[in-house]
LUMVO-90255 format. One record per residue (C-alpha): residue in one letter; y, x, z; residue number from 1. Coordinates in Angstrom, 2 decimals, always signed. Each point is the difference from the previous one (the first is absolute). Layout:
% residues N
+---------+---------+---------+---------+-----+
! residuo !       Y !       X !       Z ! num !
+---------+---------+---------+---------+-----+
!       A !       Y !       X !       Z ! NUM !
...
+---------+---------+---------+---------+-----+
END
This chain:
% residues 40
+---------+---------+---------+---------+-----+
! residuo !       Y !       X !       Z ! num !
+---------+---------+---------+---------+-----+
!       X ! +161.88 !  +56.54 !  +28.51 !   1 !
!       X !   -2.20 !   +2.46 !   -1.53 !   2 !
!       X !   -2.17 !   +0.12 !   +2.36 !   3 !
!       X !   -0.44 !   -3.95 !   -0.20 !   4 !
!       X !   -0.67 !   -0.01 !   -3.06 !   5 !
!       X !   -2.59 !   +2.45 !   +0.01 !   6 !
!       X !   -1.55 !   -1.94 !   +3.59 !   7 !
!       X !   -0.37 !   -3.13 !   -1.96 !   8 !
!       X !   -1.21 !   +1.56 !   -2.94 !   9 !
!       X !   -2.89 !   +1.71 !   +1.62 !  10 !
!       X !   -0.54 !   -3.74 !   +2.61 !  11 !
!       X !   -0.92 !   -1.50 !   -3.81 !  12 !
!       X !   -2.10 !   +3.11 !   -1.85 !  13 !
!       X !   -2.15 !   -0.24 !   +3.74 !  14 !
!       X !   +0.01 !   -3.66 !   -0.17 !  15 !
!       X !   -1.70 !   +0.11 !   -3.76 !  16 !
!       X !   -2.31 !   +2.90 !   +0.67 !  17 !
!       X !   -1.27 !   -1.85 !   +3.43 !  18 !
!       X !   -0.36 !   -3.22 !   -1.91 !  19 !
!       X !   -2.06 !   +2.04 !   -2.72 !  20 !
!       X !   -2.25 !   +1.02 !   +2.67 !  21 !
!       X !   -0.73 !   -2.63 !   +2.21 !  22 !
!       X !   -1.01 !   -1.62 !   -2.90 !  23 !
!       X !   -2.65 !   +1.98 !   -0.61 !  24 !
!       X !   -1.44 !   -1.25 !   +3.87 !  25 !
!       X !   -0.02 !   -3.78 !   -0.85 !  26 !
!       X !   -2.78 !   -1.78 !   -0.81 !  27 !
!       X !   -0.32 !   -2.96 !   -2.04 !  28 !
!       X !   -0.54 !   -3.50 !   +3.03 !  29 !
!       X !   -3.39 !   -0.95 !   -1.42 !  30 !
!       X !   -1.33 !   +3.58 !   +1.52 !  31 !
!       X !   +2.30 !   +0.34 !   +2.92 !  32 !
!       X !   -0.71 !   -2.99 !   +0.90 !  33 !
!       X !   -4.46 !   -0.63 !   -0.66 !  34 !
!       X !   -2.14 !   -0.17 !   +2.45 !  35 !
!       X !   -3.62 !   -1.58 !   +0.35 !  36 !
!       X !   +1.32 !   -3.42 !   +0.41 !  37 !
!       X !   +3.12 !   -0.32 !   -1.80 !  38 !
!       X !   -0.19 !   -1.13 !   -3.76 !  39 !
!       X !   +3.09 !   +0.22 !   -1.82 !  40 !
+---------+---------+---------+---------+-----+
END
């Protein structure tokens, strides 16, 4: 049960820090998305 506990504890702390970081590779649509012919 320990060992659960601990398994689900460390599934959310790597959850949160992976969340923290991919969010750091998005970019905002009007960027990802602009090219020469598209006007947003």
């Amino acid at each position: 049960m320990k060992s659960f506990v601990l398994a689900v504890v460390f599934a959310v702390v790597a959850a949160f820090g992976a969340s923290l970081v991919l969010e750091g590779f998005q970019r905002p649509v009007d960027t990802a998305y602009s090219t020469g012919g598209v006007r947003l």
